[in-house]
C-alpha positions as CSV (number, residue, x, y, z in Angstrom):
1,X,-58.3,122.3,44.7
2,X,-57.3,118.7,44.3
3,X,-60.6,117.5,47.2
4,X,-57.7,115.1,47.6
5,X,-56.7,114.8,51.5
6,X,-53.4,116.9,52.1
7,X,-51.2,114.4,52.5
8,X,-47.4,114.1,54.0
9,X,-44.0,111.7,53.0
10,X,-41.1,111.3,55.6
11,X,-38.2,109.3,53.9
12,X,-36.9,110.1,50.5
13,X,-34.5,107.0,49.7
14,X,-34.9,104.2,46.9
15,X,-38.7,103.3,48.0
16,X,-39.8,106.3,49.5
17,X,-39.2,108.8,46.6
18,X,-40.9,107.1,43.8
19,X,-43.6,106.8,46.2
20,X,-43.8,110.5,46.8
21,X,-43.8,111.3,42.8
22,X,-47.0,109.0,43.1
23,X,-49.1,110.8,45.6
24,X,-48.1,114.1,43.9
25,X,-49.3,112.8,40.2
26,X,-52.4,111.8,41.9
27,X,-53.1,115.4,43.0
28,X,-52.7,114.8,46.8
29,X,-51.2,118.2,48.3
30,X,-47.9,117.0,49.5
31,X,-45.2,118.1,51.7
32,X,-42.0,116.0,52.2
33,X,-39.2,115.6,54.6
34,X,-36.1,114.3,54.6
35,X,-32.7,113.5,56.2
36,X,-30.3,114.7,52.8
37,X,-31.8,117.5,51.8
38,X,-30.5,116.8,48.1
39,X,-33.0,114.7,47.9
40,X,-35.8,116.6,48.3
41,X,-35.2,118.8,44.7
42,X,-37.1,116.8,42.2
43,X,-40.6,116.9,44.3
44,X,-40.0,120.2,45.1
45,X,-39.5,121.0,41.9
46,X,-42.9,119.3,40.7
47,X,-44.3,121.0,43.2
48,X,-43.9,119.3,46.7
49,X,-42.9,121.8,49.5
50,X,-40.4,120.7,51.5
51,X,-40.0,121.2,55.3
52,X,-37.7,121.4,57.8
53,X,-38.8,118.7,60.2
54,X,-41.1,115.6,60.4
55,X,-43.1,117.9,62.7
56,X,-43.6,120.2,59.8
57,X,-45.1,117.9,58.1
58,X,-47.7,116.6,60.4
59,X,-48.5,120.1,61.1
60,X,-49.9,120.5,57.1
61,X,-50.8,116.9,56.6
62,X,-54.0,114.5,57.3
63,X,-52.0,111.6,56.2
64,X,-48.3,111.0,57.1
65,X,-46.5,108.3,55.2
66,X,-43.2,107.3,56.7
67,X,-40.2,105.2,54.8
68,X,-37.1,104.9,56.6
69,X,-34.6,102.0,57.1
70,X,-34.9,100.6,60.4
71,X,-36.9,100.8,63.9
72,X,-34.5,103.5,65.9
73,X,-35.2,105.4,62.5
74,X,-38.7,105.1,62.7
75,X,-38.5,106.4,66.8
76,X,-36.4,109.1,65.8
77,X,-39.0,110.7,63.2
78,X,-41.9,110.2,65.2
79,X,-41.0,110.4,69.0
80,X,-37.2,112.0,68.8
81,X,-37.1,116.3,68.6
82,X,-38.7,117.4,65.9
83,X,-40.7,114.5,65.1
84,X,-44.3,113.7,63.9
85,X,-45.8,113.7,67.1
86,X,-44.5,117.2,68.1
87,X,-47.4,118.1,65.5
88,X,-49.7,115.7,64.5
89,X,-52.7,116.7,63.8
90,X,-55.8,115.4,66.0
91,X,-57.6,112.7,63.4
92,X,-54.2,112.4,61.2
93,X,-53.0,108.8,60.5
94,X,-49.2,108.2,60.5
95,X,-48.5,105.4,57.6
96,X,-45.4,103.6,58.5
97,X,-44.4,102.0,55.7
98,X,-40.8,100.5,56.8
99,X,-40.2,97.3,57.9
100,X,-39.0,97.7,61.5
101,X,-40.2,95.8,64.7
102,X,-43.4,95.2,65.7
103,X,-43.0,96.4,69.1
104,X,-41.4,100.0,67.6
105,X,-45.5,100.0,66.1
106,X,-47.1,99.4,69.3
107,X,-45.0,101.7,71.2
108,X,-45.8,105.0,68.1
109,X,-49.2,103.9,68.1
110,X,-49.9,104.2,71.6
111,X,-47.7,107.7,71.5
112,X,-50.0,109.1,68.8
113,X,-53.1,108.0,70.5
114,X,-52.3,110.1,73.1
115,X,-52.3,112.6,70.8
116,X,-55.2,112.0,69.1
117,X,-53.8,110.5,66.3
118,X,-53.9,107.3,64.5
119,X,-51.2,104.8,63.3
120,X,-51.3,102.1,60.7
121,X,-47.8,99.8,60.1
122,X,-47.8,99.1,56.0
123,X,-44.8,97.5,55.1
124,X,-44.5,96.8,51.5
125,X,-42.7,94.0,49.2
126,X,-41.6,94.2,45.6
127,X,-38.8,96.7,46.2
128,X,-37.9,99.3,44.0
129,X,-40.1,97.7,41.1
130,X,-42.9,98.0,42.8
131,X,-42.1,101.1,44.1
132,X,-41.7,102.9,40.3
133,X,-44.2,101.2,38.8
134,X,-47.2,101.4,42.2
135,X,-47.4,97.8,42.0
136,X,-46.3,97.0,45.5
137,X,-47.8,94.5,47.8
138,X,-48.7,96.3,51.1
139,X,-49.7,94.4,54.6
140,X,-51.6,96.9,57.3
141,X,-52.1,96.5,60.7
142,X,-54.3,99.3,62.8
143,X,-57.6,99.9,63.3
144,X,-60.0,99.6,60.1
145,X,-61.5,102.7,60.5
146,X,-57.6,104.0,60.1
147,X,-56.9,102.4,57.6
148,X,-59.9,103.4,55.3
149,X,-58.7,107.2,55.8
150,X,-55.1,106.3,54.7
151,X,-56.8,103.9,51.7
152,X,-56.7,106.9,48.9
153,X,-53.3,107.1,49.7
154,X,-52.3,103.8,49.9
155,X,-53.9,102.4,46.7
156,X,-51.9,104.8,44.6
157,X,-48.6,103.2,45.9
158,X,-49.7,99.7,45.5
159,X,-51.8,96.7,43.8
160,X,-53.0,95.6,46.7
161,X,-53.9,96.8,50.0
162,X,-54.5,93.4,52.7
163,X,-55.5,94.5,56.5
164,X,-53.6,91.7,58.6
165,X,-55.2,93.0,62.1
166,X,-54.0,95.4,65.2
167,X,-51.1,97.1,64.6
168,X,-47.9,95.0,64.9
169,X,-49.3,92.9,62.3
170,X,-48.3,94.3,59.2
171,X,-45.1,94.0,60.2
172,X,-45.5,90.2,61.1
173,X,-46.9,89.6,57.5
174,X,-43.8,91.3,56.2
175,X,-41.4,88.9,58.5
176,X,-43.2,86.2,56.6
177,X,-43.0,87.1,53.5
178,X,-39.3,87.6,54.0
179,X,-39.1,84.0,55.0
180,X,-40.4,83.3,51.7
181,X,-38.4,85.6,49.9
182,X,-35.0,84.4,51.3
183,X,-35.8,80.6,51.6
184,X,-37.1,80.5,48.0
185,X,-34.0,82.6,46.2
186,X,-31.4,80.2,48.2
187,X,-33.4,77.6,46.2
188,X,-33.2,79.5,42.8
189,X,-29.4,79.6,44.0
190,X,-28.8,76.2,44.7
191,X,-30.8,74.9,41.4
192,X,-28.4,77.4,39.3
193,X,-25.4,76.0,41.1
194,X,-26.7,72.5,40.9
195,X,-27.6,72.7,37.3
196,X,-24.4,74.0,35.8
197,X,-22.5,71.3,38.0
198,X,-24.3,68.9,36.3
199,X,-24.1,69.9,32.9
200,X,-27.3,71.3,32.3
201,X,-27.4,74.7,30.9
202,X,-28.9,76.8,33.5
203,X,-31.0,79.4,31.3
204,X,-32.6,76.4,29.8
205,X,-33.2,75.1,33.6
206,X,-34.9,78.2,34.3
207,X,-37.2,78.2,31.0
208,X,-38.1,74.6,32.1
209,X,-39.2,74.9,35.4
210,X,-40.5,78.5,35.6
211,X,-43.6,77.0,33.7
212,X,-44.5,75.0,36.8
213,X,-44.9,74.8,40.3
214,X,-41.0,75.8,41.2
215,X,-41.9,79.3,39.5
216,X,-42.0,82.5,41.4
217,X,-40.8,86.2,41.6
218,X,-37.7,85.5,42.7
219,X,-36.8,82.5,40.3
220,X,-38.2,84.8,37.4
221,X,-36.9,88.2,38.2
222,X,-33.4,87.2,40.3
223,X,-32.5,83.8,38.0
224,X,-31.5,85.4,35.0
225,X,-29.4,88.4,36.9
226,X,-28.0,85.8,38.8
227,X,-26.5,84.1,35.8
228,X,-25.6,87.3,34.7
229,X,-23.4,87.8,37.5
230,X,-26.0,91.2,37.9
231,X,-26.0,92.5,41.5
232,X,-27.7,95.8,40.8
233,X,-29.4,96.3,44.0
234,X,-33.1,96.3,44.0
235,X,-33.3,95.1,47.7
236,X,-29.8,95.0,49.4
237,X,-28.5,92.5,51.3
238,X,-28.0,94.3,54.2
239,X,-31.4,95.8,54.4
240,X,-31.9,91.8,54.1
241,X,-29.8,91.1,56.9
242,X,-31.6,93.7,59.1
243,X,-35.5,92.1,57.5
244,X,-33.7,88.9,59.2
245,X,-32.4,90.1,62.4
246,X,-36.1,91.3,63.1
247,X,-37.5,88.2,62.1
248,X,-34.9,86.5,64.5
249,X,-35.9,88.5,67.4
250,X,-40.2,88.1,66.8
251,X,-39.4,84.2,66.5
252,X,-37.3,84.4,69.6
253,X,-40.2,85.8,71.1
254,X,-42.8,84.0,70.0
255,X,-40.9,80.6,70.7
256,X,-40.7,79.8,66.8
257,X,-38.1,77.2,65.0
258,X,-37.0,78.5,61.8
259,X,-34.5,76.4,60.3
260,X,-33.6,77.3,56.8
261,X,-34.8,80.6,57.8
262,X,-31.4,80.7,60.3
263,X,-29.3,78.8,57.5
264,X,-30.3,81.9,54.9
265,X,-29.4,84.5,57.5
266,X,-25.6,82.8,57.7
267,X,-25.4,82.8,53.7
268,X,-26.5,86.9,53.6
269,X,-23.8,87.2,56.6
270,X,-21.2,85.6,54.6
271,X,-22.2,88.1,51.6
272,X,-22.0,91.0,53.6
273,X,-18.5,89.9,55.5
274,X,-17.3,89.7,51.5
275,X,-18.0,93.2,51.5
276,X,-21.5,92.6,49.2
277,X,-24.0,94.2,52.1
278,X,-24.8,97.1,49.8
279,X,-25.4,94.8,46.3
280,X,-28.7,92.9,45.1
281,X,-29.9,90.2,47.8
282,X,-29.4,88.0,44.4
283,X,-25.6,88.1,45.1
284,X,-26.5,85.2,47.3
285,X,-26.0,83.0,44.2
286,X,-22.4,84.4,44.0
287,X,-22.3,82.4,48.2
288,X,-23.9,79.4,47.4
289,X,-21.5,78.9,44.2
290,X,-18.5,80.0,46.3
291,X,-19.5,77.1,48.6
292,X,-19.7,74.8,46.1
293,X,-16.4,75.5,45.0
294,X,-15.3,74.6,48.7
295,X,-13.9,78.7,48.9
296,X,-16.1,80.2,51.4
Protein backbone atom coordinates (compact mmCIF):
# COMPACT_ATOMS: atom_id res chain seq x y z
CA UNK A 1 0.00 0.00 0.00
CA UNK A 2 1.07 3.42 -1.33
CA UNK A 3 -0.40 5.36 2.48
CA UNK A 4 -0.92 7.76 -0.32
CA UNK A 5 -4.71 9.15 -0.33
CA UNK A 6 -6.65 7.33 -3.23
CA UNK A 7 -6.89 9.91 -5.47
CA UNK A 8 -9.17 10.61 -8.80
CA UNK A 9 -8.39 12.69 -12.50
CA UNK A 10 -11.47 13.86 -14.65
CA UNK A 11 -10.04 15.33 -17.97
CA UNK A 12 -7.41 13.59 -20.00
CA UNK A 13 -6.50 16.39 -22.76
CA UNK A 14 -3.01 18.31 -23.20
CA UNK A 15 -2.76 19.47 -19.36
CA UNK A 16 -4.76 17.01 -17.73
CA UNK A 17 -2.90 13.77 -18.88
CA UNK A 18 0.61 14.61 -18.01
CA UNK A 19 -0.83 15.54 -14.76
CA UNK A 20 -2.35 12.17 -14.28
CA UNK A 21 1.09 10.25 -15.19
CA UNK A 22 2.26 12.47 -12.18
CA UNK A 23 0.01 11.40 -9.41
CA UNK A 24 0.40 7.84 -10.57
CA UNK A 25 4.48 7.99 -10.37
CA UNK A 26 3.97 9.46 -7.03
CA UNK A 27 2.20 6.29 -5.87
CA UNK A 28 -1.34 7.86 -5.37
CA UNK A 29 -4.02 5.03 -6.29
CA UNK A 30 -5.62 6.62 -9.21
CA UNK A 31 -8.62 6.21 -11.26
CA UNK A 32 -9.33 8.36 -14.34
CA UNK A 33 -12.18 9.53 -16.50
CA UNK A 34 -12.62 10.81 -19.52
CA UNK A 35 -14.76 12.04 -22.51
CA UNK A 36 -12.50 9.98 -25.53
CA UNK A 37 -11.96 6.97 -24.21
CA UNK A 38 -8.71 6.60 -26.40
CA UNK A 39 -7.22 8.57 -24.18
CA UNK A 40 -7.50 6.76 -21.21
CA UNK A 41 -4.92 3.65 -22.57
CA UNK A 42 -1.54 4.87 -21.49
CA UNK A 43 -2.59 5.31 -17.56
CA UNK A 44 -4.40 2.42 -17.78
CA UNK A 45 -1.82 0.71 -19.01
CA UNK A 46 0.62 2.03 -16.05
CA UNK A 47 -1.85 1.01 -14.02
CA UNK A 48 -4.63 3.64 -13.60
CA UNK A 49 -8.21 2.05 -13.73
CA UNK A 50 -10.38 3.69 -15.80
CA UNK A 51 -14.20 4.34 -15.22
CA UNK A 52 -17.16 4.80 -16.74
CA UNK A 53 -18.32 8.10 -15.28
CA UNK A 54 -17.05 11.10 -13.25
CA UNK A 55 -19.30 9.53 -10.63
CA UNK A 56 -17.10 6.46 -10.65
CA UNK A 57 -14.51 8.18 -9.74
CA UNK A 58 -15.69 10.03 -6.78
CA UNK A 59 -17.09 6.86 -5.65
CA UNK A 60 -13.18 5.36 -5.22
CA UNK A 61 -11.47 8.63 -4.71
CA UNK A 62 -10.65 11.08 -1.51
CA UNK A 63 -9.32 13.66 -3.98
CA UNK A 64 -10.89 14.45 -7.31
CA UNK A 65 -8.90 16.60 -9.72
CA UNK A 66 -10.81 18.01 -12.61
CA UNK A 67 -9.28 19.55 -16.09
CA UNK A 68 -11.64 20.35 -18.69
CA UNK A 69 -11.90 23.32 -21.16
CA UNK A 70 -14.50 25.55 -20.14
CA UNK A 71 -17.30 26.35 -17.35
CA UNK A 72 -20.49 24.28 -19.00
CA UNK A 73 -17.76 21.51 -18.96
CA UNK A 74 -16.96 21.87 -15.61
CA UNK A 75 -21.10 21.73 -14.72
CA UNK A 76 -21.51 18.93 -16.84
CA UNK A 77 -18.82 16.58 -14.82
CA UNK A 78 -19.88 17.59 -11.56
CA UNK A 79 -23.69 18.46 -11.46
CA UNK A 80 -24.83 16.95 -15.13
CA UNK A 81 -25.84 12.78 -15.01
CA UNK A 82 -23.27 10.92 -14.04
CA UNK A 83 -21.22 13.41 -12.47
CA UNK A 84 -18.99 13.84 -9.40
CA UNK A 85 -21.54 14.72 -7.12
CA UNK A 86 -23.78 11.71 -7.90
CA UNK A 87 -20.92 10.09 -5.69
CA UNK A 88 -18.75 12.09 -3.89
CA UNK A 89 -17.63 10.85 -1.03
CA UNK A 90 -18.50 12.69 2.42
CA UNK A 91 -14.88 14.49 3.26
CA UNK A 92 -13.61 14.26 -0.56
CA UNK A 93 -12.31 17.55 -2.03
CA UNK A 94 -13.10 18.11 -5.81
CA UNK A 95 -9.86 19.99 -7.37
CA UNK A 96 -10.91 22.01 -10.20
CA UNK A 97 -8.13 22.78 -11.96
CA UNK A 98 -9.69 24.56 -15.31
CA UNK A 99 -9.92 27.98 -15.83
CA UNK A 100 -13.68 28.57 -16.08
CA UNK A 101 -15.85 31.29 -14.23
CA UNK A 102 -15.77 32.12 -10.94
CA UNK A 103 -19.42 31.99 -10.35
CA UNK A 104 -19.36 28.05 -12.05
CA UNK A 105 -16.93 27.58 -8.50
CA UNK A 106 -19.36 29.09 -6.15
CA UNK A 107 -22.32 27.37 -7.59
CA UNK A 108 -20.11 23.35 -7.37
CA UNK A 109 -18.96 24.39 -4.17
CA UNK A 110 -22.10 25.01 -2.59
CA UNK A 111 -23.58 21.73 -4.54
CA UNK A 112 -20.84 19.53 -2.92
CA UNK A 113 -21.33 21.04 0.38
CA UNK A 114 -24.58 19.78 0.42
CA UNK A 115 -23.08 16.77 0.00
CA UNK A 116 -20.61 16.78 2.34
CA UNK A 117 -17.94 17.46 0.25
CA UNK A 118 -15.32 20.06 -0.32
CA UNK A 119 -14.29 22.16 -3.37
CA UNK A 120 -11.04 24.01 -4.12
CA UNK A 121 -10.77 26.04 -7.78
CA UNK A 122 -6.77 25.65 -8.78
CA UNK A 123 -6.23 26.90 -11.97
CA UNK A 124 -2.82 26.56 -13.20
CA UNK A 125 -0.35 28.66 -15.70
CA UNK A 126 2.70 27.47 -17.61
CA UNK A 127 0.76 25.26 -20.06
CA UNK A 128 1.83 22.14 -21.28
CA UNK A 129 5.49 22.86 -20.02
CA UNK A 130 4.53 23.05 -16.79
CA UNK A 131 2.23 20.39 -17.08
CA UNK A 132 5.19 17.62 -18.35
CA UNK A 133 7.75 18.83 -16.39
CA UNK A 134 5.30 19.53 -12.59
CA UNK A 135 6.44 22.98 -12.71
CA UNK A 136 3.14 24.68 -12.93
CA UNK A 137 2.10 27.69 -11.09
CA UNK A 138 -1.23 26.88 -9.26
CA UNK A 139 -3.73 29.67 -7.59
CA UNK A 140 -6.46 28.09 -4.96
CA UNK A 141 -9.29 29.38 -3.69
CA UNK A 142 -11.52 27.26 -0.85
CA UNK A 143 -11.28 26.76 2.57
CA UNK A 144 -7.66 26.19 4.01
CA UNK A 145 -8.53 23.22 5.84
CA UNK A 146 -9.49 21.91 2.03
CA UNK A 147 -6.87 22.79 0.57
CA UNK A 148 -4.26 21.18 3.01
CA UNK A 149 -6.09 17.71 2.19
CA UNK A 150 -5.72 18.26 -1.62
CA UNK A 151 -1.80 19.66 -0.81
CA UNK A 152 -0.04 16.01 -1.43
CA UNK A 153 -1.74 16.08 -4.59
CA UNK A 154 -1.27 19.38 -5.61
CA UNK A 155 2.51 19.79 -4.98
CA UNK A 156 3.25 16.93 -7.31
CA UNK A 157 1.66 18.86 -10.20
CA UNK A 158 3.27 22.11 -9.48
CA UNK A 159 6.20 24.43 -8.04
CA UNK A 160 4.11 26.33 -6.26
CA UNK A 161 0.99 26.02 -4.54
CA UNK A 162 -0.42 30.11 -3.43
CA UNK A 163 -4.08 30.04 -1.53
CA UNK A 164 -5.66 33.41 -2.99
CA UNK A 165 -8.89 33.08 -0.50
CA UNK A 166 -12.73 31.70 -0.74
CA UNK A 167 -13.41 29.86 -3.61
CA UNK A 168 -13.93 32.03 -6.76
CA UNK A 169 -10.59 33.29 -6.14
CA UNK A 170 -8.28 31.08 -7.77
CA UNK A 171 -9.93 31.73 -10.66
CA UNK A 172 -9.67 35.59 -10.25
CA UNK A 173 -5.79 35.17 -9.90
CA UNK A 174 -5.77 33.23 -13.09
CA UNK A 175 -7.91 36.18 -14.95
CA UNK A 176 -4.95 38.19 -13.87
CA UNK A 177 -2.32 36.46 -14.78
CA UNK A 178 -3.88 36.21 -18.17
CA UNK A 179 -3.95 39.88 -18.37
CA UNK A 180 -0.35 39.64 -17.90
CA UNK A 181 0.26 37.00 -20.20
CA UNK A 182 -1.65 38.57 -23.24
CA UNK A 183 -0.59 42.30 -22.60
CA UNK A 184 3.09 41.33 -22.26
CA UNK A 185 3.38 38.84 -25.50
CA UNK A 186 1.54 41.73 -27.68
CA UNK A 187 4.59 43.70 -26.41
CA UNK A 188 7.21 40.87 -27.37
CA UNK A 189 5.08 41.20 -30.68
CA UNK A 190 5.24 44.62 -31.29
CA UNK A 191 9.14 44.97 -30.27
CA UNK A 192 9.84 41.99 -32.98
CA UNK A 193 7.81 43.88 -35.52
CA UNK A 194 9.20 47.19 -34.55
CA UNK A 195 12.75 45.93 -34.51
CA UNK A 196 12.98 44.34 -37.86
CA UNK A 197 11.19 47.55 -39.31
CA UNK A 198 13.89 49.30 -38.14
CA UNK A 199 16.67 47.46 -39.14
CA UNK A 200 17.66 45.86 -36.11
CA UNK A 201 18.06 42.18 -36.19
CA UNK A 202 15.46 40.89 -33.91
CA UNK A 203 17.35 37.72 -32.28
CA UNK A 204 19.91 40.24 -31.26
CA UNK A 205 16.93 42.53 -29.85
CA UNK A 206 15.88 39.67 -27.87
CA UNK A 207 19.55 38.80 -26.44
CA UNK A 208 19.69 42.53 -25.55
CA UNK A 209 16.84 43.19 -23.60
CA UNK A 210 15.96 39.77 -22.13
CA UNK A 211 18.90 40.56 -19.60
CA UNK A 212 16.86 43.42 -18.14
CA UNK A 213 13.77 44.53 -16.93
CA UNK A 214 11.68 43.85 -20.39
CA UNK A 215 12.55 40.08 -19.72
CA UNK A 216 9.88 37.48 -18.94
CA UNK A 217 8.43 34.05 -19.85
CA UNK A 218 6.76 35.04 -22.68
CA UNK A 219 9.60 37.29 -24.27
CA UNK A 220 12.01 34.23 -23.52
CA UNK A 221 9.94 31.20 -24.38
CA UNK A 222 7.42 32.80 -27.30
CA UNK A 223 10.24 35.44 -28.93
CA UNK A 224 12.35 33.01 -30.58
CA UNK A 225 9.20 30.69 -31.96
CA UNK A 226 7.86 33.76 -33.02
CA UNK A 227 10.74 34.58 -35.25
CA UNK A 228 10.61 31.25 -36.18
CA UNK A 229 7.35 31.54 -37.64
CA UNK A 230 6.69 28.33 -34.84
CA UNK A 231 2.99 28.15 -33.85
CA UNK A 232 3.14 24.75 -32.21
CA UNK A 233 0.53 25.12 -29.72
CA UNK A 234 1.40 25.10 -26.17
CA UNK A 235 -1.69 27.26 -25.12
CA UNK A 236 -4.09 27.93 -28.10
CA UNK A 237 -5.44 30.87 -29.00
CA UNK A 238 -8.80 29.95 -28.70
CA UNK A 239 -8.52 28.56 -25.29
CA UNK A 240 -7.01 32.28 -25.04
CA UNK A 241 -9.98 33.79 -26.51
CA UNK A 242 -12.27 31.86 -24.08
CA UNK A 243 -9.39 32.93 -20.78
CA UNK A 244 -10.48 36.45 -22.23
CA UNK A 245 -14.11 36.18 -22.64
CA UNK A 246 -14.16 35.23 -18.82
CA UNK A 247 -12.08 37.90 -17.94
CA UNK A 248 -14.47 40.26 -19.99
CA UNK A 249 -17.40 39.13 -18.16
CA UNK A 250 -15.65 39.24 -14.13
CA UNK A 251 -14.53 42.90 -15.20
CA UNK A 252 -17.96 43.69 -16.48
CA UNK A 253 -19.05 42.72 -13.22
CA UNK A 254 -16.90 44.13 -11.09
CA UNK A 255 -17.05 47.59 -13.03
CA UNK A 256 -13.29 47.26 -14.19
CA UNK A 257 -11.60 49.25 -17.31
CA UNK A 258 -9.22 47.16 -19.06
CA UNK A 259 -7.89 48.71 -22.02
CA UNK A 260 -5.14 46.94 -23.69
CA UNK A 261 -6.64 43.99 -22.03
CA UNK A 262 -9.84 44.68 -24.68
CA UNK A 263 -7.29 45.72 -27.52
CA UNK A 264 -5.40 42.03 -27.04
CA UNK A 265 -8.77 40.28 -27.13
CA UNK A 266 -9.54 41.96 -30.86
CA UNK A 267 -5.81 40.90 -32.04
CA UNK A 268 -6.56 36.84 -30.74
CA UNK A 269 -10.11 37.46 -32.55
CA UNK A 270 -8.52 38.45 -35.67
CA UNK A 271 -6.17 35.22 -35.28
CA UNK A 272 -8.86 33.03 -34.85
CA UNK A 273 -11.15 34.64 -37.85
CA UNK A 274 -7.71 33.70 -39.94
CA UNK A 275 -8.46 30.32 -39.05
CA UNK A 276 -5.37 30.23 -36.33
CA UNK A 277 -7.78 29.44 -33.09
CA UNK A 278 -6.30 26.10 -32.72
CA UNK A 279 -2.26 27.25 -33.11
CA UNK A 280 0.27 28.73 -30.37
CA UNK A 281 -1.27 32.06 -28.64
CA UNK A 282 2.36 33.23 -30.12
CA UNK A 283 0.73 33.38 -33.62
CA UNK A 284 -0.28 36.74 -32.41
CA UNK A 285 3.09 37.96 -33.71
CA UNK A 286 2.05 36.64 -37.18
CA UNK A 287 -1.37 39.70 -36.40
CA UNK A 288 0.58 42.36 -35.19
CA UNK A 289 3.10 41.94 -38.36
CA UNK A 290 0.13 41.54 -40.70
CA UNK A 291 -0.97 44.95 -39.30
CA UNK A 292 1.97 46.46 -39.82
CA UNK A 293 1.97 45.56 -43.32
CA UNK A 294 -1.43 47.43 -43.51
CA UNK A 295 -3.12 43.54 -44.56
CA UNK A 296 -5.28 42.83 -41.75
Amino acid sequence: MSGLAPAGFVGLGIMGRPMAGHLLRAGFPLTVHNRTPERTRDLEAAGARVAATPAEVARASEVIVLMVTDSPDVEAVVAGPGGIAEGVRKGAVVVDMSTVAPATERRMAALLRERGADYVDAPVSGGDVGAKNATLAIMAGGEAAALERARPVLERLGKSVTHCGPVGSGQLAKLCNQVLVGVTLLGVSEAIAFARKSGLDPAVMLRAVEAGAAASWQLSNLGPRILADDVAPGFMVDLMLKDLRLLAESAAASGADLPATATVRRLFEAAHDRGWGREGTQVLGRVVAALERGKA
